[in-house]
N, C-alpha and C positions, 0 to 999 in steps of 0.2 A: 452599423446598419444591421437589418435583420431580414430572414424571407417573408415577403408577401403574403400574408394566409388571411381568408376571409374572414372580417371580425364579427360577421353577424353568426355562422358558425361555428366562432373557434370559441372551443370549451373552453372550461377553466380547471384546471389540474392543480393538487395540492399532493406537494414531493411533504413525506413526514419523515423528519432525520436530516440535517446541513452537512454528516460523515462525508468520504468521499464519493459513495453511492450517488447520495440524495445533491449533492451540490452537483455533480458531473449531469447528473438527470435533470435537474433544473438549471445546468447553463445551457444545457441542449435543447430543451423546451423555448430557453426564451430566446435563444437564436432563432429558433425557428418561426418563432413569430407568437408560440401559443403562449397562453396568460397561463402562469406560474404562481401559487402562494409557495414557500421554503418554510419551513415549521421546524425548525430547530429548540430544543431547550437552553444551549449553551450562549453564551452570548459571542461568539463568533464560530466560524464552518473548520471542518475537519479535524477537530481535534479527539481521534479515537486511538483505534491500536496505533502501536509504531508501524510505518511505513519506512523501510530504507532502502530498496531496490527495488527496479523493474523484474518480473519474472520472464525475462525477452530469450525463453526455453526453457524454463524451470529445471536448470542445471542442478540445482537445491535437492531435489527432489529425488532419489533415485528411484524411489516406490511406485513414483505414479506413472499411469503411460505414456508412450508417446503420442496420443492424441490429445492428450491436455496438455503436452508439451508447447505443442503445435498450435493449439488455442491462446496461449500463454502468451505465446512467440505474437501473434497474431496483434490478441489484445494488446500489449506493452507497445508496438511501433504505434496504432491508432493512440493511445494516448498520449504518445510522446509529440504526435502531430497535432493534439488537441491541447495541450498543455506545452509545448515548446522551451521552457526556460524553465523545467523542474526537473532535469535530468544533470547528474554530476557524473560528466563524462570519462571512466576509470574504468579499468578491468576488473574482473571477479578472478581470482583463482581458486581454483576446485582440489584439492589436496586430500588423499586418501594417507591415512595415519596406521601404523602396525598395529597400532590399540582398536583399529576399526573393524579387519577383519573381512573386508572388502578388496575389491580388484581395481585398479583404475582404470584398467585398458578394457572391461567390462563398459564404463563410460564412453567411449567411441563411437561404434558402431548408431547410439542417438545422436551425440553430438553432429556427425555427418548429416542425418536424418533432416536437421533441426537447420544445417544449413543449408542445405539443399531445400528447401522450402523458402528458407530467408531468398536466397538466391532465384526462386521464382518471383518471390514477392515484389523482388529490387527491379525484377525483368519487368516485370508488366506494369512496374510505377516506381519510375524515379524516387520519387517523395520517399517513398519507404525505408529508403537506406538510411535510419535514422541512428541504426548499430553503425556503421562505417562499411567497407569494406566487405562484401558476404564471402568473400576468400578471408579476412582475417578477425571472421568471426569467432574462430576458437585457434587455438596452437598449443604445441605440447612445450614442455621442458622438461628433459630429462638431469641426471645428477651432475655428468660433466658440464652441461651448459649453466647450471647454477652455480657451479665450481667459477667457471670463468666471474661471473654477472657480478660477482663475491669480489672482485677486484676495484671494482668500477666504481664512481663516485656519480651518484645520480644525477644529471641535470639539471635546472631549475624548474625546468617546465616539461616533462618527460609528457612523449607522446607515442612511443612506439611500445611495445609490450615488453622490450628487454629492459627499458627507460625502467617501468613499472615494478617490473620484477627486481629490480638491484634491492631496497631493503629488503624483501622474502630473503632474497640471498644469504644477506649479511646475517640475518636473525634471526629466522627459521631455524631449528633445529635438522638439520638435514640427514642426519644419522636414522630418524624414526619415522620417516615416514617414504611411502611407495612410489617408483618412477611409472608414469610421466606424472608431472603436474602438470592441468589445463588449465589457461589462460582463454577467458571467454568474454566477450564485450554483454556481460547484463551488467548494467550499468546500475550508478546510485540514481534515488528516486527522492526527490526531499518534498517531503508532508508538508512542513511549511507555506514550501512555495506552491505547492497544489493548492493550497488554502489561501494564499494570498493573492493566486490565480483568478481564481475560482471566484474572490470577494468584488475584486477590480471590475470581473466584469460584472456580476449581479447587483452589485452596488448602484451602477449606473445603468441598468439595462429597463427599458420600457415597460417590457413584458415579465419583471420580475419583483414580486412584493417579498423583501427578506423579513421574517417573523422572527429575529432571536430572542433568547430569553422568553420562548412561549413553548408550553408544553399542551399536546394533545391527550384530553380526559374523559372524553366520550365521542362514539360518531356511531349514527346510525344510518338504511338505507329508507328516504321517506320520496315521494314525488320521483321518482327517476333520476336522485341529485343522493348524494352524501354529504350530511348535518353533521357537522364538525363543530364541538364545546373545545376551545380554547384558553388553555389560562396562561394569564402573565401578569407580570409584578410593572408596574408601572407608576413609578414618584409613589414607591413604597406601600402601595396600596395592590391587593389580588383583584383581576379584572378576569371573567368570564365572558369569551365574546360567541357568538355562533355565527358560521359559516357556509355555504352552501357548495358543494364541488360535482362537479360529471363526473371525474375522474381522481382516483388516491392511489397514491403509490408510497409504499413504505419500503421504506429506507434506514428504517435505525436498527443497523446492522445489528449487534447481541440482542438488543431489545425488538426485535422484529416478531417475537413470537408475544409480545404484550400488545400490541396492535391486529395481529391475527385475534390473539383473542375478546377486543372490543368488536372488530368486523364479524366475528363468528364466522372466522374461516380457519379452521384448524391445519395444520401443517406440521411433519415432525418435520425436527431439528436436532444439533447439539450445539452445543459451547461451548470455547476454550477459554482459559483466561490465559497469558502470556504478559513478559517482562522480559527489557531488554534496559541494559546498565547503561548511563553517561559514564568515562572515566577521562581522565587527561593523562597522554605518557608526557612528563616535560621534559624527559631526558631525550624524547625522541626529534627529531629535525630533516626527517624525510616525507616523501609523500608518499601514501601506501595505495594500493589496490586493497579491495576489498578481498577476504580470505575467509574462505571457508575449510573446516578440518573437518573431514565427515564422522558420523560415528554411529553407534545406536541408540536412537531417542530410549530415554528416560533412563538410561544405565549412566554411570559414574563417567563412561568415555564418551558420553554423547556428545552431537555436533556442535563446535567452537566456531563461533565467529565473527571477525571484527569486521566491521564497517568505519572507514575512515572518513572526516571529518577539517575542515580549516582548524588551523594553528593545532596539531596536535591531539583535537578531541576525538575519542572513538566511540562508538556504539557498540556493547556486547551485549551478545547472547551466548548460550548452553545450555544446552539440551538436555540440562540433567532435573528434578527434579526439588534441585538447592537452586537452582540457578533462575532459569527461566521458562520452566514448568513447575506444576505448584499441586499437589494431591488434591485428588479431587477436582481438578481444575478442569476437566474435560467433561462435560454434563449432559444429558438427555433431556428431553420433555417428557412430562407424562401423559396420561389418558387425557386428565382434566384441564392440561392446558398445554398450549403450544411454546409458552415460552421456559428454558431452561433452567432451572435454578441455580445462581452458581452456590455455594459454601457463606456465612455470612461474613464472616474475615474476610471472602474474596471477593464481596462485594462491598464492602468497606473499604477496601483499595481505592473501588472506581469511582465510589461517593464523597470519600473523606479523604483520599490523599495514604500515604503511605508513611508511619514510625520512621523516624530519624534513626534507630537500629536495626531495624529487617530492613531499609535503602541501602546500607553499610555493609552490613551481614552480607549481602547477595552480592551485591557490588564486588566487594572484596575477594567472595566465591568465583566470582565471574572471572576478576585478574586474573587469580588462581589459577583455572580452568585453562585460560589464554596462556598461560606461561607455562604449561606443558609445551606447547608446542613454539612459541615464542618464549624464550628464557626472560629477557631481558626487560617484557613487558611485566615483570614480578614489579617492577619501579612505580608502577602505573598509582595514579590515585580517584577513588570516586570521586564525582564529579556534578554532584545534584540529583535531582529527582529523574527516576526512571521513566521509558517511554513505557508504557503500559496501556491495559486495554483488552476486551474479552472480541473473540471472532466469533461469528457464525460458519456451522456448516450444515446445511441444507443435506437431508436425508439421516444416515448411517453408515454414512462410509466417511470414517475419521481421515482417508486420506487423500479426498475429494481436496483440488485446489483450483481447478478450473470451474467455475458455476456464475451464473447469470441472474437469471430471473424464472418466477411462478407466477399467473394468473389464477385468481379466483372468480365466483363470481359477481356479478354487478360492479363492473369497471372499476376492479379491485387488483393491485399487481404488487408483489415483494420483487424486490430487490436483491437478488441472495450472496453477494463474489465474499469469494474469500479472499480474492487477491484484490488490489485497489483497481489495477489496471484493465480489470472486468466489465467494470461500472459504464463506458460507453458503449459496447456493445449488448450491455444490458437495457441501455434506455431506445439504443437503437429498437429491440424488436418490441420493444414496449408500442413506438410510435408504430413500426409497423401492423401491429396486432390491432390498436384502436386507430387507425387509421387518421392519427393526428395530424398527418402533413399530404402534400402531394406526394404521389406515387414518383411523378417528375423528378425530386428531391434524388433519388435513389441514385443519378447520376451524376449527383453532384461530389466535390471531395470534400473530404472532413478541411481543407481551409477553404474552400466556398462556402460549407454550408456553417464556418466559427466564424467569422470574421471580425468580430471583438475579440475573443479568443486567444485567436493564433497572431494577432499582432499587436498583442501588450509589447511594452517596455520592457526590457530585460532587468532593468536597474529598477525599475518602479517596483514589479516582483519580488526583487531582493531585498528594500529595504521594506515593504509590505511586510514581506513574510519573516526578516529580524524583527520589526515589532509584535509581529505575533508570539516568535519563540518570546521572546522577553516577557511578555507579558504573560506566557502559558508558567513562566518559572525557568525556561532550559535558554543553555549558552547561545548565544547568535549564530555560536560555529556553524549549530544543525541547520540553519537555513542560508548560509553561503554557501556561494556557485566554489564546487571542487572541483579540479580537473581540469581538465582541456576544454 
């Protein structure tokens, strides 16, 4: 079911871009009752940057402030209430390395901050404890209590944070790096299953016409409406269709600044291009938390970090410039256009896929990288095609991670998060700004106002979203439920 909205006045809105932006904004439109085109080029939805965790305090981060901390925090539980079965429920641990240079117990004084806020949130709505516990939203371990953890034989199903921590223990190199280490519940985020969330419902939804395999090639403002030129390949033949909208909301995240520039509404930007490695350890037979070794981006020590995965497979990144930063890879707009250029080799990546030697090369850098600080992860082997993908950041501040959205004019709006978990309360103020829905609405909750949504199938999602990985090229693993 959907709300109630008058059909003789409700517009019609075309979300351009299926990323997680543009899908999250159009499963909310068509909950809500308003008529939705999705204008995706790809032939299914969210297949952009890698996504693998909530930013539910942007612990990652130690650059940014605590107010986009706090936004972070915010946005991750709403999507985790909007999206319910794409969350791989594990700890993160936060780990400062002597190579890094940093303090850890500097990390506190937020972390408190950060729960103290969760801890309001849980006070005035249940629903929200979607972290667990807002008392055991972060904990320390120091060297003796690693010492012990190091004896222990992990559980099958580890559920408490010491469960979590016994391979750090075992593996870890614990001679190189600074006491405490923090254990913090930002959870894994699987892309996937966002996408195959995301499909289930639009697939079926009244109020939503899915356009894949169509790309946007002109639109002008004529009559009070936006003239959309649409092309798509259909039984092998290019078809040009036109369209008429009240309302356009762009959403193709890197490429947002090519759609400013048919709107002639200019906006700086930059963008990054980023990679992050598949590898499989087979030696390994434990279940990890996610780990982070901090460091300083773009130096040789920069930050390490594995994201764990069913049977074995992990996700890396490093922060160095061999790894998962790329020269040149961070870009501006100019005068004459809004959109960023990346490098043409790095936009080659995202059109044509990636050399069976520079996937290896990096790949291999990556293990490397990881096995400073984990020895034993030298064992590890590449494992397929890399998750990859260019972000937007809205303005000039490279270290902007919280951001929403921009209105232009004539019922013209971007899209801008850099984090996935943005994307709903970017469309919220979208609807509030055109006054898409009832005001009434405003006291509704995110599962009144989803309710296709929030009560998919847990198991329909999961094999959803393995046929997606499968199909995109990468192991099943990345879209099985990990964790608790």
């Amino acid at each position: 079911m959907t709300q109630d909205i008058d059909p003789v006045s409700n517009p019609k809105v075309a979300v351009i871009g299926g990323g997680v932006a543009g899908a999250t904004a159009a499963l909310h439109l068509a909950e809500l009752g308003v008529n939705v085109d999705l204008i995706e080029k790809k032939p299914s939805l969210v297949s952009g940057p890698p996504i693998c965790h909530l930013h539910a305090g942007g612990n990652l981060y130690r650059e940014i402030s605590v107010e986009q901390c706090v936004d972070l925090l915010k946005q991750s539980i709403d999507s985790v209430r909007l999206y319910p079965h794409t969350v791989n429920r594990r700890p993160t641990l936060i780990v400062v390395p002597f190579s890094d240079g940093g303090d850890p117990q500097q990390l506190l004084p937020r972390l408190e901050q950060i729960r103290a806020v969760y801890k309001q949130l849980v006070d005035e709505d249940p629903s929200n404890a979607v972290l667990g516990n807002p008392e055991d939203y972060f904990t320390l371990y120091y060297r003796e209590q690693l010492e012990q953890l190091k004896q222990l034989k992990q559980p099958e199903h580890p559920s408490s944070y010491d469960d979590w921590l016994i391979p750090f223990a075992q593996h870890a190199d614990l001679d190189n790096i600074k006491y405490p280490v923090v254990g913090v519940n930002e959870y894994g985020w699987s892309v996937f299953r966002i996408a195959a969330s995301a499909m289930l419902v639009l697939e079926q939804s009244a109020h939503c016409e899915l356009k894949t395999d169509t790309r946007l090639v002109d639109m002008h403002w004529h009559n009070q409406q936006w003239q959309l030129s649409l092309e798509s390949i259909r039984d092998g033949f290019k078809q040009i269709e036109q369209q008429s909208y009240d309302y356009v909301i762009n959403a193709c995240g890197f490429e947002t600044g090519e759609i400013d520039d048919l709107a002639q509404a200019p906006r700086q930007r930059m963008v990054e291009f980023k990679a992050a490695y598949v590898t499989k350890w087979q030696q390994n037979n434990q279940l990890w938390p996610e780990v982070i070794f901090h460091g300083p981006r773009g130096t040789e020590n920069g930050m390490a970090q594995l994201t764990p995965y069913a049977n074995s497979v992990f996700q890396l990144h490093g922060m160095t410039k061999e790894i998962t930063l790329f020269d040149d890879g961070l870009v501006s707009n100019c005068e004459r256009s809004s959109q960023p250029k990346l490098p043409l080799r790095l936009n080659n990546k995202i059109e044509q896929g990636w050399s069976e030697q520079t996937r290896v090369e990096r790949s291999i850098k990556a293990i490397q990288h990881m096995s400073r600080f984990v020895p034993s992860y030298a064992s590890a082997m590449e494992h397929g095609l890399p998750l990859f993908g260019a972000q937007q950041i809205p303005g000039d501040d490279e270290t902007l991670r919280a951001a929403d959205v921009s209105f232009s004019q004539k019922h013209y709006a971007r899209i801008e998060v850099v984090k996935g978990s943005s994307a709903l309360e970017a469309i919220r103020k979208i609807v509030a700004c055109w006054q898409l829905a009832p005001a009434s609405q405003t006291a509704l909750t995110i599962e009144e106002l989803h309710p296709n949504a929030t009560t998919l199938n847990a198991d329909a999602v999961e094999e959803k979203a393995k046929q997606l990985a499968i199909s995109r090229g990468y192991p099943q693993e990345l879209a099985e439920v990990y964790g608790q």
